[in-house]
C-alpha positions in Angstrom: 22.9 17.7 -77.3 20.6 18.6 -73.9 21.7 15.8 -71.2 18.8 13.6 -70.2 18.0 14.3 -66.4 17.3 10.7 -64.2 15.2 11.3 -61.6 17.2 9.9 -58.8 16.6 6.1 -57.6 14.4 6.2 -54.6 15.5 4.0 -51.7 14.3 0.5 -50.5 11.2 -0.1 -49.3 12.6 -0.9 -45.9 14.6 2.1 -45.5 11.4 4.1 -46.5 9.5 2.5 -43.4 12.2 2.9 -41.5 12.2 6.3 -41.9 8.6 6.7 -41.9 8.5 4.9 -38.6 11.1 7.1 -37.2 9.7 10.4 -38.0 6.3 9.0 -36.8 7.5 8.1 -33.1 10.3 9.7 -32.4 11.3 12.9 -34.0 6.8 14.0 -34.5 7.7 17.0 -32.5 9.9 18.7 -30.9 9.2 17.3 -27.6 9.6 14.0 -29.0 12.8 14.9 -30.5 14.2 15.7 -27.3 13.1 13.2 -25.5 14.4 11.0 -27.9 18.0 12.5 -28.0 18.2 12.6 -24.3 17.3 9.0 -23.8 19.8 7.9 -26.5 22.2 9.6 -24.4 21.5 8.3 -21.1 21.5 4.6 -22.9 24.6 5.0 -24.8 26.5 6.2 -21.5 24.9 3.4 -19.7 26.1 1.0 -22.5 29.6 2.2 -22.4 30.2 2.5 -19.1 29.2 -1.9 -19.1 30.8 -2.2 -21.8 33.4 -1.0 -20.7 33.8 -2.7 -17.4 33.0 -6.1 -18.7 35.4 -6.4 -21.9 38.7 -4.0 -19.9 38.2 -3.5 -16.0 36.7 -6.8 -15.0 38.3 -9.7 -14.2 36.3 -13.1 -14.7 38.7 -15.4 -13.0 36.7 -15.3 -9.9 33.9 -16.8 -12.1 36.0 -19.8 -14.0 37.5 -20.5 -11.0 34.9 -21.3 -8.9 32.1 -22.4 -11.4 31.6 -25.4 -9.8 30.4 -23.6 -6.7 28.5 -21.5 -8.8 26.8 -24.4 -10.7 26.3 -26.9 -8.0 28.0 -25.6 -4.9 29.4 -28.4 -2.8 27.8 -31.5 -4.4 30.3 -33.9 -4.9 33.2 -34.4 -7.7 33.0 -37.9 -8.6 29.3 -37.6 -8.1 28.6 -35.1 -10.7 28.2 -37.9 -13.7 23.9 -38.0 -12.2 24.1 -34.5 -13.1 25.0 -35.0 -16.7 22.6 -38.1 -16.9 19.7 -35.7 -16.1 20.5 -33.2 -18.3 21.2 -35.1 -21.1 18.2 -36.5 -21.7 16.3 -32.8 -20.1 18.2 -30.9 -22.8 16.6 -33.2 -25.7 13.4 -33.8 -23.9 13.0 -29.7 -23.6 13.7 -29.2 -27.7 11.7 -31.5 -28.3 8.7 -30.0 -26.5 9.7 -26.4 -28.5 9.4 -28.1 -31.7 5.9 -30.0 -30.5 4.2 -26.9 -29.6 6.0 -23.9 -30.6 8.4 -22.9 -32.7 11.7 -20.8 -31.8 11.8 -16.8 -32.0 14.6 -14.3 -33.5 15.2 -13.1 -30.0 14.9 -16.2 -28.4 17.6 -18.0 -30.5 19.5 -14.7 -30.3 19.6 -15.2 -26.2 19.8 -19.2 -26.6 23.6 -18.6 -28.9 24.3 -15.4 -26.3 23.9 -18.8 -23.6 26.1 -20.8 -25.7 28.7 -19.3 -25.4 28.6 -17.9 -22.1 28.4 -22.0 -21.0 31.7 -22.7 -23.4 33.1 -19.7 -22.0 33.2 -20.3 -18.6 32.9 -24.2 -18.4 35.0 -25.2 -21.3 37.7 -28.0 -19.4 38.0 -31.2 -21.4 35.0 -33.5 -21.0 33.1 -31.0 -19.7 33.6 -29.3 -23.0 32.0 -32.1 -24.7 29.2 -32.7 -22.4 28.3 -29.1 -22.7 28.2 -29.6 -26.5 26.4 -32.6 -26.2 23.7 -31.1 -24.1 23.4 -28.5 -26.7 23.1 -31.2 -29.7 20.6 -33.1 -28.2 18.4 -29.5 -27.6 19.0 -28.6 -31.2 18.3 -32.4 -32.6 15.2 -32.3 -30.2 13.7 -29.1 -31.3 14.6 -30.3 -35.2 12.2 -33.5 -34.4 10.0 -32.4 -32.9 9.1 -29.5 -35.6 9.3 -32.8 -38.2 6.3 -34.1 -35.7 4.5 -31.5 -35.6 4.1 -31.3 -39.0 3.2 -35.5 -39.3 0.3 -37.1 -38.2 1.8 -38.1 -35.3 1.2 -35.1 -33.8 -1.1 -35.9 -30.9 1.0 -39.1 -30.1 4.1 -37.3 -29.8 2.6 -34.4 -27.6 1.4 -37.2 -24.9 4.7 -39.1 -25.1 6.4 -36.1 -24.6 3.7 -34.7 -21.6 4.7 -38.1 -20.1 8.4 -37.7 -20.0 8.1 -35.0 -18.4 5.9 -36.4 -15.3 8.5 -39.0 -14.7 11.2 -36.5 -14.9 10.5 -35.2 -11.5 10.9 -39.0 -9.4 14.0 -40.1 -11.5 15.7 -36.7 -10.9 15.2 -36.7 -7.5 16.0 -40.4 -7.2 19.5 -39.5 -8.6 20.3 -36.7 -7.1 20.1 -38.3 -3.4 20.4 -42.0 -4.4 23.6 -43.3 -2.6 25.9 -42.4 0.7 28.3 -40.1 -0.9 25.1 -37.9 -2.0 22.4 -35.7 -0.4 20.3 -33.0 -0.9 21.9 -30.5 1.7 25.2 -31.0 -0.7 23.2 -29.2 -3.5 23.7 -25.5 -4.0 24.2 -23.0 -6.4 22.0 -22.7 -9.8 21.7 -26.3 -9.3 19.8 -25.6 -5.4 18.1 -22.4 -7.3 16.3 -24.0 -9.9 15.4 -26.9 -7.8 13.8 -25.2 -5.4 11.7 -23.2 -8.4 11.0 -26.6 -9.9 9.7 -27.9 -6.9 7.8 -24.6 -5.8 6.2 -24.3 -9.3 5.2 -28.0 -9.8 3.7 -28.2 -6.7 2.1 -25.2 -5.6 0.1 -25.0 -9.0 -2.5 -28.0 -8.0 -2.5 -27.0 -4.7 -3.4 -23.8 -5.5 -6.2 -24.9 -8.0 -7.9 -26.5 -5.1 -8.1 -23.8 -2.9 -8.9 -21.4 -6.1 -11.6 -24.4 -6.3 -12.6 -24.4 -2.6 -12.8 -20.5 -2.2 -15.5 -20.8 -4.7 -17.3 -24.0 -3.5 -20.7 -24.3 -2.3 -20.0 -26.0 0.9 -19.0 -23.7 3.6 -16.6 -25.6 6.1 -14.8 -26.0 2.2 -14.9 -22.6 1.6 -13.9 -20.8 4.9 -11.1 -23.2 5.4 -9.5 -21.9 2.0 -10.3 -18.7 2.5 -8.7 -18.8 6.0 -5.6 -20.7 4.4 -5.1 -18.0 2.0 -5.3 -15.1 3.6 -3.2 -16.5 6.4 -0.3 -17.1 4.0 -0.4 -13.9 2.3 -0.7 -12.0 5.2 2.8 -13.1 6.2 6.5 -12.3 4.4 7.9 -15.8 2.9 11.0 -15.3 5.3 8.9 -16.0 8.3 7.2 -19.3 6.3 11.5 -20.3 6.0 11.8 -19.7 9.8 9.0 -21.6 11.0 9.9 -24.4 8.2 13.4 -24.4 9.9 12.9 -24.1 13.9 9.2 -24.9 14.1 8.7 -28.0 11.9 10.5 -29.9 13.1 9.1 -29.9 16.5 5.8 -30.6 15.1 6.7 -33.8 12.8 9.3 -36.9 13.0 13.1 -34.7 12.8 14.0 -38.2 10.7 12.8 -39.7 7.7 12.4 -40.2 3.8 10.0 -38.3 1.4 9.0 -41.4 -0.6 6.7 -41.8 -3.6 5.5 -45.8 -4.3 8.6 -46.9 -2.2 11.3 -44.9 -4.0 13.5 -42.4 -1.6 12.9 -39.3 -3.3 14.5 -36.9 -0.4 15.8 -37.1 3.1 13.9 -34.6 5.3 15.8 -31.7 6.5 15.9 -28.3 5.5 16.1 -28.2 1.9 13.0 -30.4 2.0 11.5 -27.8 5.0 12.7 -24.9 2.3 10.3 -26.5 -0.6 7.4 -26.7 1.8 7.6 -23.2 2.5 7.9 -21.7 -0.9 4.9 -24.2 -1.9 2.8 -22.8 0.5 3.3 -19.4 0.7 3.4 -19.5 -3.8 -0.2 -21.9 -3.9 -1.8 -19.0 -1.7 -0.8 -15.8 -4.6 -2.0 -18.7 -7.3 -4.9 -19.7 -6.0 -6.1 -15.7 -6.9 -4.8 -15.7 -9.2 -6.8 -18.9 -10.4 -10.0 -17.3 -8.7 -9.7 -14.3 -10.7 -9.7 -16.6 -13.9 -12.7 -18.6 -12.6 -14.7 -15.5 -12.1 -14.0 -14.4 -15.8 -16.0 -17.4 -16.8 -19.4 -16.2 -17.8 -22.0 -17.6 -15.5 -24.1 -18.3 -18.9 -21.8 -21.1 -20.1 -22.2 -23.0 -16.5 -25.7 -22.8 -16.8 -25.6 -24.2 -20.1 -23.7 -27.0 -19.5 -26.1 -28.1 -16.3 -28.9 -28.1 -19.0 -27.6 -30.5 -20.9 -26.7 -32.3 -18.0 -22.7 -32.5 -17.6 -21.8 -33.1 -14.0 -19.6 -30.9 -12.0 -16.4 -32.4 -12.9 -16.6 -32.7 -16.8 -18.6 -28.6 -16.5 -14.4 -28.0 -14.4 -12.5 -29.8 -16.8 -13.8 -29.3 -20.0 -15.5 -25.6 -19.9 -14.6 -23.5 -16.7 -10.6 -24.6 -16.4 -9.6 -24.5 -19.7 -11.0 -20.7 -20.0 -10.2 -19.7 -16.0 -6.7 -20.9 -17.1 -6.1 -19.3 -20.5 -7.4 -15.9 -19.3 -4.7 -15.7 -17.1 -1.4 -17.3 -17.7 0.7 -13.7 -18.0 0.0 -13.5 -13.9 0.1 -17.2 -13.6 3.6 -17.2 -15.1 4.4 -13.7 -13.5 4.1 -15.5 -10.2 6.9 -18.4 -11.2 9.0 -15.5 -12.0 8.6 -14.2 -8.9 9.0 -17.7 -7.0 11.7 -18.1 -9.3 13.7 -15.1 -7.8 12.4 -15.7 -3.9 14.2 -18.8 -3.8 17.7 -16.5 -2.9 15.7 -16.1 0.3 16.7 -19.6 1.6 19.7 -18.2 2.4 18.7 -16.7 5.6 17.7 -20.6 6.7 22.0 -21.5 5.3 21.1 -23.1 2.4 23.8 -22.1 -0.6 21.7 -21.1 -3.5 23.0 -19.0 -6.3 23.4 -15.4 -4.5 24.9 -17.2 -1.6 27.7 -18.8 -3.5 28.4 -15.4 -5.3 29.0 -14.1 -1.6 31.1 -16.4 -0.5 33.1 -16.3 -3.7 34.1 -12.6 -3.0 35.0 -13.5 0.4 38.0 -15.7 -0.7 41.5 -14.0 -0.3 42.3 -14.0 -3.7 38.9 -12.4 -4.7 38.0 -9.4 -2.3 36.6 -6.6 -3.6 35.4 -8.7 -7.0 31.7 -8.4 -6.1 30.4 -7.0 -9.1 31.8 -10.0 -11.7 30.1 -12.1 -9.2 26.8 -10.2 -8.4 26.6 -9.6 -12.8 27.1 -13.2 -13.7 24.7 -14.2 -11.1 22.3 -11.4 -12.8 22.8 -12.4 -15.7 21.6 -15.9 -15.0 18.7 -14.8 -13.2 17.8 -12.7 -15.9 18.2 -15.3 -18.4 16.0 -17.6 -17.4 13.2 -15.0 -16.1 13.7 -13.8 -19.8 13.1 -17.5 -21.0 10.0 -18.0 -18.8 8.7 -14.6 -20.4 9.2 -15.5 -24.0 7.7 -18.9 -23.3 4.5 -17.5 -22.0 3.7 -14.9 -24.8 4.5 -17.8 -27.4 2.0 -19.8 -25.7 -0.6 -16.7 -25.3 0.1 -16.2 -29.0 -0.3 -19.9 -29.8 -3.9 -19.8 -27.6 -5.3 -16.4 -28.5 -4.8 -14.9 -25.3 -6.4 -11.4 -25.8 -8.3 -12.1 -28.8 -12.0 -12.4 -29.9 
């Protein structure tokens, strides 16, 4: 009796375009071929040799014992509850926002768990533990909401409540961070000084630099050649001579004492973390406002005309048909440039202000820690690069969610 041949069971679809893909762009010739083995090479060497040093030849006590100089440098002990109070309610707040107008990513949950556990694994101690876990709940619960909102028709509602948390975030977080005796703002330092001083430089510069965007392309010419001579002045100078002249200069040309108040509430003390955040405002509205301008000059002219004919004024022709375009058009630079900002603000340490590179220095120079620069100097990369990384995925969801690059 002849045996009955099988042909043999082809293999999954996904293996197929796997394979497919494979053959397509990396092994199509032999050029590609090697190019493709020697960069596989070079990465696999690369990942071994970090791998390597991180899991056998490094040694992370210099990073659990000083995390609270990493985190918030010298501010005080029994102070530190206002910390948790503000990011408590941040943490829930921020998932909440996800879930409102985006939803989460593969890779962006992938790096929120890698966080996780880098935050248990180097601040797990007892209540901090708890807080830690509680900070993370609250994200999770928030994003979980806010996705249950989104899908209701409460949708609009819950968009402006949560636009309006946000707006008083800024007061009551400065309120609490310098409200009392045994607290003030030169106490900060570390990530907490870091992404204070990006918070600041982001919130603020942005509407500054919409009016001088605005004013460079105004009508009126005293308007015009004042922001033109603004901006151009600003970027024609490095942002370590705008922290030197915020330092020494500044204070010879205003009061030395005195409160930064808003409607009667102490927000900060003046000195020269406050001198810092005027700097990095100013020198970061000058790159926005071009950026800005080059968004308002991608506005066809056509649209402005057509709007005057039907007799919108000025204001409602900015707010409702030039910004919203201007804007959209360019958020990868826009956001680009809070990257940036974001990473400047280890400057500050020339003006001896402990931000996070700062406090990784003077970790190494403790006895018991010479020579451990590179645990310090790769945690401190790896924060840096974490929330850069964050602020990158953030913006191509919203490009995505807007049609940035679409017709």
């Amino acid at each position: 009796m002849a045996l009955i041949s099988r042909a043999p069971k082809p293999p999954p679809l996904t293996l197929r375009i796997a394979r497919r893909w494979a053959r397509e762009n990396l092994f199509g010739s032999f050029a590609n071929t090697a190019l493709t083995v020697i960069t596989s090479l070079i990465i696999g060497i690369v990942l071994f040799v970090v791998l390597r040093f991180v899991f056998a030849s490094a040694e992370w006590e210099v990073i659990t014992a000083n995390r609270k100089l990493f985190f918030i440098g010298r501010f005080p002990a029994d102070e530190t509850w206002r910390l948790w109070v503000i990011l408590l309610p941040l943490s829930g707040l921020a998932g909440l926002s996800w879930g409102l107008w985006s939803s989460i990513g593969r890779r962006l949950a992938a790096m929120f768990v890698i966080g996780v556990v880098l935050i248990f694994l180097f601040m797990a101690e007892g209540d901090v533990a708890l807080l830690t876990a509680g900070t993370i709940g609250l994200f999770v619960g928030g994003y979980v909401l806010g996705r249950l909102l989104a899908a209701s028709r409460y949708l609009a509602l819950a968009r402006n409540l949560a636009v309006g948390g946000w707006l008083l975030t800024f007061p009551l977080t400065m309120y609490l961070l310098t409200a009392g005796d045994d607290v003030d703002s030169l106490n900060w330092g570390g990530l907490l000084l870091t992404m204070i001083l990006a918070v600041v430089g982001i919130v603020a510069s942005f509407p500054l630099a919409l009016l001088l965007a605005l004013g460079r392309a105004s009508t009126f010419p005293v308007i015009r050649l004042f922001c033109v001579g603004y901006i151009e002045l600003i970027r024609g100078v490095p942002l370590i001579t705008l922290l030197f002249m915020a330092k020494f200069i500044l204070p010879l040309m205003v009061a030395q004492e005195g409160d930064v108040s808003l409607l009667g509430v102490k927000l900060l003390e003046m000195n020269d973390v406050v001198r810092a955040m005027a700097a990095i405002t100013i020198f970061s509205s000058a790159y926005l406002a071009e950026i800005i301008r080059g968004g308002l000059q991608a506005v066809p002219r056509g649209q402005v005309e057509a709007a005057q004919a039907l007799g919108l004024g000025t204001a409602r022709i900015l707010a409702f048909i030039v910004l919203p375009q201007a804007l959209r058009a360019v958020i990868p630079a826009i956001v680009g440039q809070f990257i940036a900002l974001f990473k400047d603000t280890s400057l500050v340490v020339i003006v001896g202000l402990t931000e996070l590179l700062k406090a990784a220095q003077q970790v190494t120079a403790q006895p018991d820690f010479i020579g451990r620069q590179a645990e310090a100097l790769l945690f401190v990369a790896l924060i840096y690069w974490v929330v850069a990384f964050s602020m990158s995925r953030a913006s191509q969801q919203l490009e995505r969610t807007l049609g940035v690059g679409e017709r």
